[in-house]
PDB file of N, CA, C and O in Angstrom:
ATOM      1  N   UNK A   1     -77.427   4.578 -97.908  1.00  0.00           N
ATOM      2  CA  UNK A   1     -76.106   4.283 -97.329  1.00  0.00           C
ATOM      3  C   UNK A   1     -75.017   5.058 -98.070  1.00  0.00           C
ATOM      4  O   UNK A   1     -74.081   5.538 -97.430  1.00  0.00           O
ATOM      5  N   UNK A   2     -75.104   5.196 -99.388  1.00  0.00           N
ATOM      6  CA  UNK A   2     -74.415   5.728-100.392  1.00  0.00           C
ATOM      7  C   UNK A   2     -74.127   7.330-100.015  1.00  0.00           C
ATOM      8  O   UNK A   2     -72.991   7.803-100.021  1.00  0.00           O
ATOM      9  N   UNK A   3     -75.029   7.904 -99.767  1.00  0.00           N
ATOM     10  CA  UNK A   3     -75.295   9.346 -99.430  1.00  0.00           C
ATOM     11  C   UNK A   3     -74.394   9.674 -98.207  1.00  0.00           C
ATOM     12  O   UNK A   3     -73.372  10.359 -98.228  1.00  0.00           O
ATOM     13  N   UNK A   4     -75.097   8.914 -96.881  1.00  0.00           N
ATOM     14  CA  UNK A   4     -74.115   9.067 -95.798  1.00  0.00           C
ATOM     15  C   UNK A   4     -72.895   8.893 -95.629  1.00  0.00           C
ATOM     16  O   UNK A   4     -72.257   9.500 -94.768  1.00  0.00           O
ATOM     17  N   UNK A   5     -72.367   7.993 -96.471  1.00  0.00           N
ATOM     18  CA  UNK A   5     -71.044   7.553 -96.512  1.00  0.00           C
ATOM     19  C   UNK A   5     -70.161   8.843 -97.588  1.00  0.00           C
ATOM     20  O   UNK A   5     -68.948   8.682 -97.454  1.00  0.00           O
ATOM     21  N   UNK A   6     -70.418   9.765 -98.357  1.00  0.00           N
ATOM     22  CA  UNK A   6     -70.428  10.301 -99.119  1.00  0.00           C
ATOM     23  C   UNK A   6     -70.123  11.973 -98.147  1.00  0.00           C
ATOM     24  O   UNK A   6     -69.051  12.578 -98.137  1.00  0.00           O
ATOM     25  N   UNK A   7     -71.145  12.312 -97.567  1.00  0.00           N
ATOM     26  CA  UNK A   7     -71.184  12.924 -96.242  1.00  0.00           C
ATOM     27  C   UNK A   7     -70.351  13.073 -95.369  1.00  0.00           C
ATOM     28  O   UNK A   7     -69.968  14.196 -95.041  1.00  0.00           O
ATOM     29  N   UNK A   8     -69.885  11.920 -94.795  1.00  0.00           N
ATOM     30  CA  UNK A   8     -68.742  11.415 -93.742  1.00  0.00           C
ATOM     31  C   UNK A   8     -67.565  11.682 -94.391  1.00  0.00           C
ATOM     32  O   UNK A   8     -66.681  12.245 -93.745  1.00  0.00           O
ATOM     33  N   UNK A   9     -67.376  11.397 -95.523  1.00  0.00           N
ATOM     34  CA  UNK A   9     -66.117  11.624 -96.479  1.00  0.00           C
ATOM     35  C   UNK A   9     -65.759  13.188 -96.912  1.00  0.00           C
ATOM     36  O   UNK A   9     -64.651  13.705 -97.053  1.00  0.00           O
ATOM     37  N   UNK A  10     -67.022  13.731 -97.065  1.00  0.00           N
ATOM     38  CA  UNK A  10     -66.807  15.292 -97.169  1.00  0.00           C
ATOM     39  C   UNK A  10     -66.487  15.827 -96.694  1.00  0.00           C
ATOM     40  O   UNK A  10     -65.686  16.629 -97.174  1.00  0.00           O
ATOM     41  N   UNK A  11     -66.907  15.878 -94.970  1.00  0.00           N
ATOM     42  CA  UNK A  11     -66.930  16.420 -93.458  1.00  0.00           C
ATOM     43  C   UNK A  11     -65.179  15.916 -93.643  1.00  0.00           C
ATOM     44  O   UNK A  11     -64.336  16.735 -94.009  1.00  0.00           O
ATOM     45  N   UNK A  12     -64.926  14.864 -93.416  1.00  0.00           N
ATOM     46  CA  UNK A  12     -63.291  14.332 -93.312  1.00  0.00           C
ATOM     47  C   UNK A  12     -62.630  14.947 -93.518  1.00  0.00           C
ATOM     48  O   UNK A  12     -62.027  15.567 -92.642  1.00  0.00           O
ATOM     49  N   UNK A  13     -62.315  15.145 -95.324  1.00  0.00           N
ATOM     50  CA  UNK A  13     -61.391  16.079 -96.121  1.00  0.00           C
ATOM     51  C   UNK A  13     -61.771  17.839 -95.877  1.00  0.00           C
ATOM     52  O   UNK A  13     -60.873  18.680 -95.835  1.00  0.00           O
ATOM     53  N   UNK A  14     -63.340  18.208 -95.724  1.00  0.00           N
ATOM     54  CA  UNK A  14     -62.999  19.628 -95.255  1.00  0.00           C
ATOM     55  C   UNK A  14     -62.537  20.056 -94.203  1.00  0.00           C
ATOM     56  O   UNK A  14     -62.071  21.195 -94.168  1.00  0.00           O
ATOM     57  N   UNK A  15     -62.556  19.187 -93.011  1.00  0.00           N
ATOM     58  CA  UNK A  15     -62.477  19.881 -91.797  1.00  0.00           C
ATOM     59  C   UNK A  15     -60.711  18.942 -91.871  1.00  0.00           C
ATOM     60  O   UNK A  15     -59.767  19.709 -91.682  1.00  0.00           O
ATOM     61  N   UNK A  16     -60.454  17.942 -92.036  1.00  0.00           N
ATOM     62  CA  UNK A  16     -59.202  17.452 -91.155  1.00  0.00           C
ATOM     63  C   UNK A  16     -57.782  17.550 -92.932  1.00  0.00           C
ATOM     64  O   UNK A  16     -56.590  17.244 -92.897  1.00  0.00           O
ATOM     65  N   UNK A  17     -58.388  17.942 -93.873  1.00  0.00           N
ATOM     66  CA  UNK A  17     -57.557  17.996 -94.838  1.00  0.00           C
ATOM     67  C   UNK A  17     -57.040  19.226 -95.076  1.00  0.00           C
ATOM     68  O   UNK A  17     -56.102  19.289 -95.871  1.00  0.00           O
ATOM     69  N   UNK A  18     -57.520  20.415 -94.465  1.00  0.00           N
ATOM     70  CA  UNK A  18     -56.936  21.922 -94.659  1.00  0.00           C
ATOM     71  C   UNK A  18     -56.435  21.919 -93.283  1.00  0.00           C
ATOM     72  O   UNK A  18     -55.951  23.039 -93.121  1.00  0.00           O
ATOM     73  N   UNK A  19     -56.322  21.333 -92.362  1.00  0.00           N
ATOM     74  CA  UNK A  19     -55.695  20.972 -91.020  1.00  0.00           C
ATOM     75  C   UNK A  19     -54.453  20.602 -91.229  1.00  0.00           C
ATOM     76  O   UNK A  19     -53.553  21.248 -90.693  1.00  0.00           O
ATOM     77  N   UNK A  20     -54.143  19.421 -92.100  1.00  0.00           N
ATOM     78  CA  UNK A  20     -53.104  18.873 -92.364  1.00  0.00           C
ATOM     79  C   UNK A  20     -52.209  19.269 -93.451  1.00  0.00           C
ATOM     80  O   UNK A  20     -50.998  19.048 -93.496  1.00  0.00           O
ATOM     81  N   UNK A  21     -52.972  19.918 -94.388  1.00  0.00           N
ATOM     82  CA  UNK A  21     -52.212  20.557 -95.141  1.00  0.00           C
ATOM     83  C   UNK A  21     -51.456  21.601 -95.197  1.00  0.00           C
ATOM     84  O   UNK A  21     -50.436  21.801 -95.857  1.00  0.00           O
ATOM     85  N   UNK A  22     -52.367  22.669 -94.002  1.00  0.00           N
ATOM     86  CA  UNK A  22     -51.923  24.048 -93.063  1.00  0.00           C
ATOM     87  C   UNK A  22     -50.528  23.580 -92.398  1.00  0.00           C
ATOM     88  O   UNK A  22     -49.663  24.420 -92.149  1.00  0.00           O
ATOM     89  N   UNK A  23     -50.328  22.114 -92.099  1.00  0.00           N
ATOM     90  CA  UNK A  23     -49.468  21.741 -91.152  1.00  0.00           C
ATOM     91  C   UNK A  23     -47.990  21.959 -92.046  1.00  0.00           C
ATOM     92  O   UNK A  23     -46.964  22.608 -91.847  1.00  0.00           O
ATOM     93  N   UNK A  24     -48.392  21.208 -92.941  1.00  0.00           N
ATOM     94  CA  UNK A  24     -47.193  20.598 -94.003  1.00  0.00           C
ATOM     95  C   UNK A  24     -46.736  21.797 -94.409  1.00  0.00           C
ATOM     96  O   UNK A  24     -45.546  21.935 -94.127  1.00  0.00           O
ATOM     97  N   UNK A  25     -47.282  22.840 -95.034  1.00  0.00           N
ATOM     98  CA  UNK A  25     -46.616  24.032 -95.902  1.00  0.00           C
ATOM     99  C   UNK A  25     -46.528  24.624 -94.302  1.00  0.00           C
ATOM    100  O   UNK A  25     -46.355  23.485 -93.869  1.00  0.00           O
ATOM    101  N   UNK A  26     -46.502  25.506 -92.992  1.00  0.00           N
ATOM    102  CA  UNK A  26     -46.285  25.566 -92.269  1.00  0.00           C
ATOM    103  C   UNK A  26     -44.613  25.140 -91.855  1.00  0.00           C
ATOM    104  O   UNK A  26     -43.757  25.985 -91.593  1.00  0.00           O
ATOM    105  N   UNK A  27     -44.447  24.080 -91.864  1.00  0.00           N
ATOM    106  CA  UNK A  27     -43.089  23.275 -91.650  1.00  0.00           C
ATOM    107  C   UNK A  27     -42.361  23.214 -92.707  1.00  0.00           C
ATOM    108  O   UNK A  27     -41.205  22.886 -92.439  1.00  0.00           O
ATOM    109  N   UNK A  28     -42.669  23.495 -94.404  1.00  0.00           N
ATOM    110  CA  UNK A  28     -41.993  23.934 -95.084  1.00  0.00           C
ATOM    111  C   UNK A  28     -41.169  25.338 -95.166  1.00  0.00           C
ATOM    112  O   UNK A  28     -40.045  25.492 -95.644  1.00  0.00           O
ATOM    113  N   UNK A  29     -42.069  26.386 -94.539  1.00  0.00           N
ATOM    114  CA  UNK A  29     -41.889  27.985 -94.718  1.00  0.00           C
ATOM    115  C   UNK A  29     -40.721  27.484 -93.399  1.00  0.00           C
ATOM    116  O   UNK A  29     -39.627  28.041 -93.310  1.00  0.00           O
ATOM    117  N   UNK A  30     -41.088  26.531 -92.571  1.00  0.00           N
ATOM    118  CA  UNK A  30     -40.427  27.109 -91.499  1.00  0.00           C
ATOM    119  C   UNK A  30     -38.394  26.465 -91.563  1.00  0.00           C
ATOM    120  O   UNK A  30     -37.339  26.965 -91.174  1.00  0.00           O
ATOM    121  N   UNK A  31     -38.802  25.066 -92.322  1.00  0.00           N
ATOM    122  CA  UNK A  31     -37.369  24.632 -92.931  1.00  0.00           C
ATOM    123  C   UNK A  31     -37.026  25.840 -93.604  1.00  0.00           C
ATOM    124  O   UNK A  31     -36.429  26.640 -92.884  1.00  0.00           O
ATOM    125  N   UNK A  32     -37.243  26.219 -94.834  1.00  0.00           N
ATOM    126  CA  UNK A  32     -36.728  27.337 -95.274  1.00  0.00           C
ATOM    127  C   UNK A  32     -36.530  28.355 -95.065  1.00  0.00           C
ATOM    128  O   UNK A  32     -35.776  29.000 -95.793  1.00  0.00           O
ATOM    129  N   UNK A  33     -37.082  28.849 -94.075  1.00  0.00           N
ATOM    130  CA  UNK A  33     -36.582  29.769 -92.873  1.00  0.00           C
ATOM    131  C   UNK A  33     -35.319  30.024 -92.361  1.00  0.00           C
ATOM    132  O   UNK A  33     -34.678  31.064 -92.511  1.00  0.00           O
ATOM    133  N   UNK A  34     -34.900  28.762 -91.583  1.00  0.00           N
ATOM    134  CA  UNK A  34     -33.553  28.218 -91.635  1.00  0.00           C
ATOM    135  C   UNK A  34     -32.562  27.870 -92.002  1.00  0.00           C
ATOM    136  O   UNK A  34     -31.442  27.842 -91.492  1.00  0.00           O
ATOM    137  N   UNK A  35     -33.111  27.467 -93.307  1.00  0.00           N
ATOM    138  CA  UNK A  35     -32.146  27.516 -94.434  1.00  0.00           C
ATOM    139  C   UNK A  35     -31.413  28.405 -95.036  1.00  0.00           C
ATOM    140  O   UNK A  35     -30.697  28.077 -95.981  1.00  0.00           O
TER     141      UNK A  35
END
């Protein structure tokens, strides 16, 4: 159970955490853009 759950958590943060993070600095460059 330990393993899979471990797995699921990996998959999470690689695929949906460089997603969201792409987002955030994205909308930073783009405030300061404007600024």
């Amino acid at each position: 159970m330990m393993k899979v759950e471990e797995g699921a958590v990996m998959k999470f943060y690689t695929i949906k955490l460089p997603k969201f993070l792409g987002g955030i600095v994205r909308a930073m460059l783009n405030s300061f853009k404007k600024g």
